[in-house]
C-alpha positions in Angstrom: 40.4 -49.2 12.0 38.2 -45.5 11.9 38.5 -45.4 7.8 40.8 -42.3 8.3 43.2 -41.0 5.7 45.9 -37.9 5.6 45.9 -36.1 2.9 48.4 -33.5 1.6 47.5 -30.0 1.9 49.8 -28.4 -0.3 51.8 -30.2 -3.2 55.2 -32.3 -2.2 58.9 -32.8 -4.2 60.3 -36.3 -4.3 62.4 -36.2 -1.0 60.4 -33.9 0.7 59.6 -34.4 4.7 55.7 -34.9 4.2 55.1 -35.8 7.5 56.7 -35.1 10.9 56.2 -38.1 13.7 55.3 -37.1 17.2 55.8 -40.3 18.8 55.5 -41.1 22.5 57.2 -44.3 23.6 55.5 -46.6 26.1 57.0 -49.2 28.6 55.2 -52.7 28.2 53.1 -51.8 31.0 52.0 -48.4 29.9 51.2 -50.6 26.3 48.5 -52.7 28.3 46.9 -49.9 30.4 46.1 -48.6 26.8 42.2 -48.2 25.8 42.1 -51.1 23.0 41.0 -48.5 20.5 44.6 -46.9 21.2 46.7 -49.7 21.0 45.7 -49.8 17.6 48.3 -47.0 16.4 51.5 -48.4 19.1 53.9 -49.8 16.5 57.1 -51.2 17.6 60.4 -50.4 16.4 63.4 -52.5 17.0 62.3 -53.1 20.9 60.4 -49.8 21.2 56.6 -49.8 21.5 55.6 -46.2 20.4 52.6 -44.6 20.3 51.6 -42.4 16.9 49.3 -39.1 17.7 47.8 -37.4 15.0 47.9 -36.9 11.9 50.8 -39.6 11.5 48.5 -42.5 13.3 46.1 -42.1 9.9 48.7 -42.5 7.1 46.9 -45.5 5.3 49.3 -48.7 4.0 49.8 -49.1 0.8 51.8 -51.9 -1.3 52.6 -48.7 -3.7 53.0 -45.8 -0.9 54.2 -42.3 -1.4 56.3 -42.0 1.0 58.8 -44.1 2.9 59.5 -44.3 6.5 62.8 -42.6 7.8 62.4 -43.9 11.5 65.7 -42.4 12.7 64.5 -38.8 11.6 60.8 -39.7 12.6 59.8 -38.4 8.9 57.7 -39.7 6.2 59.8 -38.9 3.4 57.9 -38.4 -0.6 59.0 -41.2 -2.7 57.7 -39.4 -6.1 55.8 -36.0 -6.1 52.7 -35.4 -4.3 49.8 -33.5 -5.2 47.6 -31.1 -3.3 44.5 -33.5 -1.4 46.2 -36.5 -2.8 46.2 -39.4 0.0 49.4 -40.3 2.0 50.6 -43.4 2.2 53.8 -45.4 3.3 54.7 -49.4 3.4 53.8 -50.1 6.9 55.0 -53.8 6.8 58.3 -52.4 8.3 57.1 -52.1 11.6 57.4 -54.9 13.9 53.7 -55.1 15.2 
């Protein structure tokens, strides 16, 4: 990918919202008219392709993330507390692609 992280800019309780999705969902079609470099942050969901904008679309994976996904709000969601400048990341083996 671009080597891009997200990083907090103020400190976050366990079950806080850290991050807010802005999400655009694409039809197969719109998916392959997509510059290659785009397609890399369409994630699909269930049958939905979606497309992440920023900042969410530079949340790193980790196998010991800070925060979860909660897909039906469109939130990342703090798993423990987060400090100020600490990296976000979530378990991004839940999406489907």
């Amino acid at each position: 990918m671009n080597g891009k992280g997200v990083y907090a800019e103020r400190d976050f309780r366990k079950g806080e919202a850290v991050i807010t999705y802005n999400l655009k969902e694409l039809s197969h079609e719109q998916y392959e008219n997509l510059p290659k470099q785009e397609k890399d942050y369409v994630h699909q969901h269930t049958d939905r392709l979606m497309l992440y904008s920023e900042p969410e679309r530079y949340v790193n994976h980790s196998d010991n993330p800070n925060t979860i996904q909660d897909l039906e709000k469109g939130q990342d969601i703090a798993l423990r507390d987060i400090e100020k400048d600490e990296m976000i990341t979530t378990d991004a083996s839940k999406d489907d692609i």
